[in-house]
C-alpha positions in Angstrom: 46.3 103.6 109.7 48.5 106.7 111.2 45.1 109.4 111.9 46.6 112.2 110.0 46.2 110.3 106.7 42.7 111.6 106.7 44.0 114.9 105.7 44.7 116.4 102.6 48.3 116.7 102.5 48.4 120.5 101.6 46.4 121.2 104.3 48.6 119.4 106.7 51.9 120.9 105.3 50.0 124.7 105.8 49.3 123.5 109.3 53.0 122.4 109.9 54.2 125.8 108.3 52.0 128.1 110.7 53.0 125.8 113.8 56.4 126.2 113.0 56.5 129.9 112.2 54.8 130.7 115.4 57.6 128.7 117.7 59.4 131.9 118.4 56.7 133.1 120.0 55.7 130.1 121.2 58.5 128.1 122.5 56.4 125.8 124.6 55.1 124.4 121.2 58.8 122.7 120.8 57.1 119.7 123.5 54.1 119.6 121.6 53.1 115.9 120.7 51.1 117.0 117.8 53.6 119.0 116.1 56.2 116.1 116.4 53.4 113.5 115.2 52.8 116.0 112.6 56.3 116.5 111.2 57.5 112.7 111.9 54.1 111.7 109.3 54.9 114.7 107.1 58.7 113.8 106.9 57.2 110.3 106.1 55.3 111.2 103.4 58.1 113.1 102.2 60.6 110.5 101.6 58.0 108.4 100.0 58.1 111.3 97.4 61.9 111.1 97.1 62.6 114.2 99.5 66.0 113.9 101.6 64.4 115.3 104.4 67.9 116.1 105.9 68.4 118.6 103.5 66.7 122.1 104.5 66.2 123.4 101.2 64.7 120.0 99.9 62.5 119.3 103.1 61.3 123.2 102.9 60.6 123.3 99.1 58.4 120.1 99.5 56.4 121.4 102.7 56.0 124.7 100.4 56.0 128.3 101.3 59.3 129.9 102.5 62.7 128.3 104.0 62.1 127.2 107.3 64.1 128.6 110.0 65.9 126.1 112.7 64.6 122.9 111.1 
């Protein structure tokens, strides 16, 4: 069982958002091991719900909130 399953998935996807929107700020955050956990379960989850996660605007609309920059 991945550990982030224990998480509501909304509340996950809001953490992912606000990790990524503070990388310009924050570059070190790029090597973080929980943010790449985080999106590689995320991105998981998302295929499962038929996302091409490839796609920006598809990846973005299913994570919620605004376009994503760089991803």
């Amino acid at each position: 069982m991945n550990h982030l399953e224990r998480y509501p998935l909304d509340e996950l996807k809001l953490i992912y958002r606000t990790l990524h929107a503070a990388l310009p700020e924050n570059p070190e955050l790029m090597d973080s091991v929980l943010l790449e956990e985080l999106q590689g379960y995320l991105q998981t989850r998302a295929r499962e719900a038929g996302v091409d996660v490839s796609l920006h605007a598809q990846w973005a609309a299913w994570l919620g909130g605004e376009l994503l920059r760089g991803l």
